[in-house]
C-alpha positions in Angstrom: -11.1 -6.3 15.3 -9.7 -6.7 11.8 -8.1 -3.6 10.3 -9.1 -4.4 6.7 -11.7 -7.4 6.0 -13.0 -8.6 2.3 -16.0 -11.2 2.6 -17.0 -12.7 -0.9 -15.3 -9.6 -2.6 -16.6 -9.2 -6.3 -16.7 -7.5 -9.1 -18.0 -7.5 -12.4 -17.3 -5.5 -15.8 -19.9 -6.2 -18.4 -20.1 -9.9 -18.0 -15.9 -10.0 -17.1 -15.2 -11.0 -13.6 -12.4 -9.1 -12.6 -12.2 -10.1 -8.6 -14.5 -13.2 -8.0 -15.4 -14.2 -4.0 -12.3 -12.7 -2.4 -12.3 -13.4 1.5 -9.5 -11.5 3.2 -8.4 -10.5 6.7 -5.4 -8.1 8.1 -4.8 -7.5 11.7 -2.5 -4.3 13.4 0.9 -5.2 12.0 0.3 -7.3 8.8 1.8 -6.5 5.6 -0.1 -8.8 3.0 2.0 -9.0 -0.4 -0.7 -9.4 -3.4 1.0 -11.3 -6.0 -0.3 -12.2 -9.7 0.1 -11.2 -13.3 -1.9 -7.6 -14.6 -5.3 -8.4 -14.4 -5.8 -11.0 -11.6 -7.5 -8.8 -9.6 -5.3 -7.0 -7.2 -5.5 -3.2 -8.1 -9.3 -4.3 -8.4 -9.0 -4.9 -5.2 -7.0 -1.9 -3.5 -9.7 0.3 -6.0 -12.5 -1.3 -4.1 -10.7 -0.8 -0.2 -10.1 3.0 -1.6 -13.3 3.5 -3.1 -12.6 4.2 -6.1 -14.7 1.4 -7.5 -17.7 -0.3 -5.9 -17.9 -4.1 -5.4 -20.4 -5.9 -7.6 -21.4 -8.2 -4.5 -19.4 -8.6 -1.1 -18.3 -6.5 1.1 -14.9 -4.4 2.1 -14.5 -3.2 5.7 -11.9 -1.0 7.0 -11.9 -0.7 10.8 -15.1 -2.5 10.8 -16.5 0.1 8.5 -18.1 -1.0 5.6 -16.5 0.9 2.7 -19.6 1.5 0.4 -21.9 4.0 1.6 -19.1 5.2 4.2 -16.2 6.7 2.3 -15.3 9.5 4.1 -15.6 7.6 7.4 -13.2 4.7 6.0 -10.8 7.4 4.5 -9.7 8.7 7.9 -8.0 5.9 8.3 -6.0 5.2 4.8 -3.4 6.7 2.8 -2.4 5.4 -1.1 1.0 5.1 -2.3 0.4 4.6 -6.8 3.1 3.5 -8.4 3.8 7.2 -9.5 3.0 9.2 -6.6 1.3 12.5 -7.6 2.9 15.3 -5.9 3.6 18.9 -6.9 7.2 19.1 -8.8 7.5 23.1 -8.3 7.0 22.7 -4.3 9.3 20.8 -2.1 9.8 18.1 -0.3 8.3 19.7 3.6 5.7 21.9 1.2 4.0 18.6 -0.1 4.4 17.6 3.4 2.6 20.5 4.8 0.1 21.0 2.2 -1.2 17.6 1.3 -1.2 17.3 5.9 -3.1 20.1 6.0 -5.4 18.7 2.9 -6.2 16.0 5.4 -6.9 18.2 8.9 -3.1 18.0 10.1 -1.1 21.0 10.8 2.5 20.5 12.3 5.6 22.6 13.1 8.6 23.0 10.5 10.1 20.7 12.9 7.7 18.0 13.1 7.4 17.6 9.4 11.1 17.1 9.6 10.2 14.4 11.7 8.0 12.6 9.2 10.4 12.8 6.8 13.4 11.3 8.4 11.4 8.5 9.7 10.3 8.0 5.8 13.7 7.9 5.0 14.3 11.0 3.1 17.6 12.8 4.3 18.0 15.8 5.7 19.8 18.0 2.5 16.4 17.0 0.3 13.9 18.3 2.7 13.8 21.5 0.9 15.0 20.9 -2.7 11.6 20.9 -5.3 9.8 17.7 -6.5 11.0 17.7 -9.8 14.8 17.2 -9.0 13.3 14.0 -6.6 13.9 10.0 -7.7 11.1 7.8 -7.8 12.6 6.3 -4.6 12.3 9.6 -2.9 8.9 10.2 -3.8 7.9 7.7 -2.6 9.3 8.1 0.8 7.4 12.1 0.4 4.3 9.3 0.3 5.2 7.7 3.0 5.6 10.5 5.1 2.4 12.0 4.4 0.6 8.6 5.4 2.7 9.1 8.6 1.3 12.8 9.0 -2.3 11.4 8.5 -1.8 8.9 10.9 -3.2 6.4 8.8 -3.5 2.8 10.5 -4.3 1.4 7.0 -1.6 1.6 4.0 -2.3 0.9 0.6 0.6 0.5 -2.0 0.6 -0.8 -5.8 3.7 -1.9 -7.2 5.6 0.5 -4.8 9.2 -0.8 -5.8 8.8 -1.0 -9.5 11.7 0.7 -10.9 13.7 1.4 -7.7 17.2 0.1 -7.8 18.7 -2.3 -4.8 19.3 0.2 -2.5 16.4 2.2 -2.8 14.4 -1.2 -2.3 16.3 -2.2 0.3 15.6 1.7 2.2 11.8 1.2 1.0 11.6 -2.6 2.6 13.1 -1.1 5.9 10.7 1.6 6.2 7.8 -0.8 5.7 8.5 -3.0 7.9 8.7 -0.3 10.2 5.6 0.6 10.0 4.4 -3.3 10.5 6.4 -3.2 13.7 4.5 -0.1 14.5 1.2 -1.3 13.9 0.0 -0.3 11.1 -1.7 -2.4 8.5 -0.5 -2.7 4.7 -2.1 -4.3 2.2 0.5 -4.1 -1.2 -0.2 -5.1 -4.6 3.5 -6.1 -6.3 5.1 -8.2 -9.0 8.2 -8.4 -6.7 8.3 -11.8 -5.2 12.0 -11.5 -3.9 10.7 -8.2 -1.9 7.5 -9.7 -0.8 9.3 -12.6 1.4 11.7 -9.6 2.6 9.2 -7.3 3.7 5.6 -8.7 3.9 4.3 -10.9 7.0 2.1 -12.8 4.4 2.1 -13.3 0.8 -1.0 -14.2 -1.6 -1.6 -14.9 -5.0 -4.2 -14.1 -7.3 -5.5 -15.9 -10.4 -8.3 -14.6 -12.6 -9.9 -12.9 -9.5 -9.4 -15.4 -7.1 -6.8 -15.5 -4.0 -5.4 -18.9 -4.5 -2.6 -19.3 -2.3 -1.7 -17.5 1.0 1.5 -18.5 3.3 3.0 -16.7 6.1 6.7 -15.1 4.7 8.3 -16.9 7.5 7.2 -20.2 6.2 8.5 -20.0 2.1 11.6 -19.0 0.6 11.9 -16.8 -2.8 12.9 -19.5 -4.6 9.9 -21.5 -2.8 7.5 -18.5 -4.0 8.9 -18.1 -7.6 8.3 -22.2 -8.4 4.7 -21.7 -6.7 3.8 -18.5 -8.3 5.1 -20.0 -11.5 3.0 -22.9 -11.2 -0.2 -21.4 -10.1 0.1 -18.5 -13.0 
């Protein structure tokens, strides 16, 4: 069974076709990199997965569920990482943890939450320090925990290392492939070509709605991927 599944994905804005006939699969383990410039169609896409907007013709299926008509059924499975993740600056680092866990039907010991954290990456001494005094970088890893918490099998990120420095990306790229190795399914949207070869399983690129090029990382360099997306864009 495919985790994530697009069959002759579409989607049409007065008369502008912003995702046209995308056909997409992800197994346990995949971490698809969505490469393109703004506006070829891959937040389009991840809105459509999240159900946030609702495909003109096609059809998205997470865990075999079709997404339209079954949101809450699909959203079980999921967790979103924005670019900015929205969390509450006055609370801290194991409160978001707690609340947005509970949001989703989790409750979990002081210790476990500790748990999800570390695995995230986020050390020890910023477990209980508030939002606000939080890097992107460490945000995002909040994120990731809270995915962890919900158990989600399916993760959705947009541009998660815009704006990171080298070693935050490098921390980020380690924790996602993590999860790959752990079975869960990721499905990024990113302008990073040098971090899509380092962490994704399988790169694509999008052109005016359409996926025209998909290769497995293992089988193209960055340099290979930077002529090709050059040339395709």
């Amino acid at each position: 069974m495919h985790t994530l599944e697009a069959t002759q994905l579409t989607k049409q804005y007065q008369g502008h076709t912003a995702l046209n006939g995308l056909n997409l699969s992800l197994q346990s383990g995949d971490i698809f990199c969505l490469l393109g410039q703004n506006g070829a169609g891959k937040t389009t896409t991840l809105n459509i997965f999240l159900g946030f907007l609702e495909a003109s013709s096609g059809e998205a299926r997470i865990m075999d569920i079709p997404v339209t008509m079954n949101g809450h059924a699909t959203r079980q499975y999921l967790a979103y990482i924005p670019e900015v993740v929205q969390l509450y600056p006055n609370l801290t680092g194991i409160e978001n943890l707690d609340f947005f866990s509970r949001l989703a039907g989790f409750t979990y010991s002081d210790i476990k939450l500790q748990e999800f954290l570390l695995k995230a990456g986020l050390q020890e001494t910023a477990h209980r320090k508030r939002l606000q005094t939080f890097s992107k970088g460490m945000r995002q890893k909040v994120g990731i925990a809270i995915a962890l918490a919900k158990n989600a099998q399916v993760i959705f990120m947009d541009e998660p290392t815009s704006g990171l420095d080298p070693k935050a990306t490098q921390e980020f790229t380690a924790v996602v492939k993590e999860l790959g190795q752990e079975g869960k399914t990721v499905l990024m949207a990113t302008h990073d070509l040098f971090n899509a070869v380092q962490v994704g399983t399988r790169i694509g690129i999008m052109k005016a709605g359409h996926l025209v090029h998909t290769a497995p990382t293992s089988t193209i360099t960055a340099d290979a991927l930077q002529q090709l997306y050059l040339e395709t864009i």
